[in-house]
C-alpha positions in Angstrom: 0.0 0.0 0.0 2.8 2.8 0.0 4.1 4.4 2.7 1.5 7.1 2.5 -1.2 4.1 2.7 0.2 2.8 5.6 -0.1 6.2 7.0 -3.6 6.4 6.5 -4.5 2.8 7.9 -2.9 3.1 11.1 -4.7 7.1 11.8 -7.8 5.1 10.4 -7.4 2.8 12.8 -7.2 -0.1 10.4 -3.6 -0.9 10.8 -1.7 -0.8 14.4 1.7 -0.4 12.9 2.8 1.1 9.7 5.8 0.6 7.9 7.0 4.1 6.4 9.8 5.0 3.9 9.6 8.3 4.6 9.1 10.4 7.6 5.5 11.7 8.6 4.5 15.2 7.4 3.1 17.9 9.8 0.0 17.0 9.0 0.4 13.2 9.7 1.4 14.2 13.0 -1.4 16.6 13.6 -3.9 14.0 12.8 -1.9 11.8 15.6 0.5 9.8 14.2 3.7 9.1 16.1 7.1 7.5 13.9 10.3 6.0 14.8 13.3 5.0 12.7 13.7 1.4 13.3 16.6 0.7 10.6 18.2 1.5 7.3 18.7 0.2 4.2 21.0 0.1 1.1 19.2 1.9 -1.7 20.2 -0.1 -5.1 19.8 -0.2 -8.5 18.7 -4.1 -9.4 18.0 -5.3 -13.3 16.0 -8.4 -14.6 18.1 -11.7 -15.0 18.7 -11.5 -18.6 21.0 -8.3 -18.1 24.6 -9.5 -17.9 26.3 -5.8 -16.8 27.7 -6.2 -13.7 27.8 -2.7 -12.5 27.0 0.9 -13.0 28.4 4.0 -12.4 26.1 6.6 -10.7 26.7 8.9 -14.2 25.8 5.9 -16.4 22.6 5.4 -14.1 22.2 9.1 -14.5 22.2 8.8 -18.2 19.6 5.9 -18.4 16.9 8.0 -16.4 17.8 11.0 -18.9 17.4 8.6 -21.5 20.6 9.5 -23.0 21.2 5.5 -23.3 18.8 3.1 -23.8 21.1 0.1 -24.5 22.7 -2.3 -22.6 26.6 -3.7 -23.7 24.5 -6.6 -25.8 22.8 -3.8 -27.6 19.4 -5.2 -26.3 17.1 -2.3 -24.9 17.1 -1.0 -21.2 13.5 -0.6 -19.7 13.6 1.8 -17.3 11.3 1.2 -14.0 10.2 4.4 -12.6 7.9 4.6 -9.2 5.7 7.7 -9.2 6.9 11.0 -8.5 4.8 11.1 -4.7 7.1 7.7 -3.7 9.4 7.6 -0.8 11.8 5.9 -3.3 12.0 8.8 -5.9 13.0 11.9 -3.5 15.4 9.2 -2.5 17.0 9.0 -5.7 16.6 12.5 -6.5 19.0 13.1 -3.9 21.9 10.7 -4.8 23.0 13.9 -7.1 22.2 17.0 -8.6 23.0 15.3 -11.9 20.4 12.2 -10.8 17.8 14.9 -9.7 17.8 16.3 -13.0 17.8 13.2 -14.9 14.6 11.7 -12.4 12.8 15.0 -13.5 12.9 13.9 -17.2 12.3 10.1 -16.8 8.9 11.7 -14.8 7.8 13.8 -17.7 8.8 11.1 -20.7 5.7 9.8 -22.0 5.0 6.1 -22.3 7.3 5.4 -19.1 7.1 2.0 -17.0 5.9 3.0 -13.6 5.6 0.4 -10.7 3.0 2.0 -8.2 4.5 -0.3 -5.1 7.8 -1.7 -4.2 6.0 -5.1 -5.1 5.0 -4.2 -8.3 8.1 -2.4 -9.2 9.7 -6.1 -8.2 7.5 -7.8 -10.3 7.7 -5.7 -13.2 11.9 -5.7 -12.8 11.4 -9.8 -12.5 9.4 -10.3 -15.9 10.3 -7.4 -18.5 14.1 -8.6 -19.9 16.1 -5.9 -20.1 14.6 -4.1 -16.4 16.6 -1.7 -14.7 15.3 0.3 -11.2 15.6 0.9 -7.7 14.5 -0.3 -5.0 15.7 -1.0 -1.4 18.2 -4.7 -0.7 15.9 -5.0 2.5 12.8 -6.0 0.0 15.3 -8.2 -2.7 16.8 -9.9 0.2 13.1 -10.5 2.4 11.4 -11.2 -0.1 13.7 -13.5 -2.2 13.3 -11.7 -5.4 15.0 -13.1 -8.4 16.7 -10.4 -9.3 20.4 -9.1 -9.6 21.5 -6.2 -7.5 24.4 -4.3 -9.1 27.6 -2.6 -7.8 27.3 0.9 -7.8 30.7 3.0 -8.2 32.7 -0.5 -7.6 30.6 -1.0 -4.2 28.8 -4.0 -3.8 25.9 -3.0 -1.6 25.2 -4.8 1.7 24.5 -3.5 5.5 28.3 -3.9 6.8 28.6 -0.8 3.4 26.7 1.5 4.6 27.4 1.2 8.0 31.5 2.0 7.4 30.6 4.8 4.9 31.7 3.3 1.7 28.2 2.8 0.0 27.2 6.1 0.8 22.7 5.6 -0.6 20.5 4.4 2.1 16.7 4.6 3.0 15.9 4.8 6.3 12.8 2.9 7.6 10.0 3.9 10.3 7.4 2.7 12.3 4.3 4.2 12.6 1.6 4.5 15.2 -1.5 6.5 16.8 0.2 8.5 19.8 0.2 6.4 23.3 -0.5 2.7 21.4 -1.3 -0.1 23.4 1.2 -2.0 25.2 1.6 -4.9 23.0 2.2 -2.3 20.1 4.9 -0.5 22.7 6.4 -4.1 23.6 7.0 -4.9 20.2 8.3 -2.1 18.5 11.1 -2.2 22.2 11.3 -6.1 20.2 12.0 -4.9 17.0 14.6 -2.0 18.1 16.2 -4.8 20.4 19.5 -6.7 19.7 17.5 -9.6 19.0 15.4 -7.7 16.2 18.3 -6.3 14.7 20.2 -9.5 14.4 16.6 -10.2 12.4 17.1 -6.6 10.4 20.4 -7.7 9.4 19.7 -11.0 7.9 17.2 -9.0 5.8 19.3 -6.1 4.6 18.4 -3.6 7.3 20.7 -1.9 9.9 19.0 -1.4 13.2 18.5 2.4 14.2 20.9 2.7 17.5 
């Protein structure tokens, strides 16, 4: 459902916890939602199976969402995966440069564009299409088994011990999301979740527990 979905189930009532890709806005809070960062993630570039490349440069990746190349080294076409312009993801990426902010801009205004609504469908579109290229977090490739490759990114292979020493330097950082004052079973397991026993969990999914 989006992090802004899972927003609006848990002030509706309909969800206890939300997940969240983004932090709330004032008027999320106002309404009475509460957040907290529960962990981090790499934020990576992945491509469908049939793509051989085994890493990109951030300019190169600029240059795909500009559409200045539209070919991978076999000469067979690069189908771009977009996620719509209100997603947690694409701020994200518009961030990773000024060159990458520009180039996201155009990629949003080219007509005909793939666009994946949710990190699943993103995922399943990136699965089936050959030739897929996106991004999209290691926490959902690794959780949710996805067959698809992750790439290097600068020569960086991206995993939790990367960003955690500095040397992958793109990560998404994840929240938690409830009405203020939540029950104690909601309070007793997000204290679970930001414990050393639910980050060893984090980690085995791509996520670095918030300290």
């Amino acid at each position: 459902m989006g992090s802004s979905g899972a927003v609006k189930a848990v002030l509706a009532g309909r969800l206890d916890i939300g997940l969240s890709g983004r932090s709330l806005t004032e008027e999320e809070r106002a309404q009475g939602a509460v957040e907290k960062e529960y962990a981090r993630t790499p934020f990576v570039f992945a491509v469908n199976m049939s793509v051989k490349t085994p890493d990109l440069t951030l300019a190169e990746i600029a240059d795909i969402y500009a559409g200045k190349r539209d070919r991978w080294e076999t000469r067979s076409r690069i189908r771009l995966v977009l996620r719509p312009r209100s997603d947690s993801d694409t701020p994200v990426l518009k961030r990773m440069s000024p060159a990458m902010s520009e180039a996201v801009e155009r990629a949003l205004r080219r007509d005909g564009m793939i666009v994946g609504m949710t990190d699943q469908e993103a995922a399943d579109l990136i699965q089936k299409i050959p030739g897929a290229f996106g991004a999209m977090t290691l926490s959902l490739v690794i959780s949710e088994k996805r067959p698809i490759r992750v790439l290097a990114l600068d020569g960086i292979v991206p995993s939790v011990r990367a960003i955690a020493d500095g040397s992958y330097p793109y990560a998404k950082t994840l929240y938690v999301v409830t009405r203020k004052n939540p029950p104690l079973e909601i309070r007793r397991f997000i204290e679970f979740v930001r414990s050393a026993a639910g980050a060893a969990i984090l980690m085995k999914n791509g996520q670095m527990a918030a300290k």
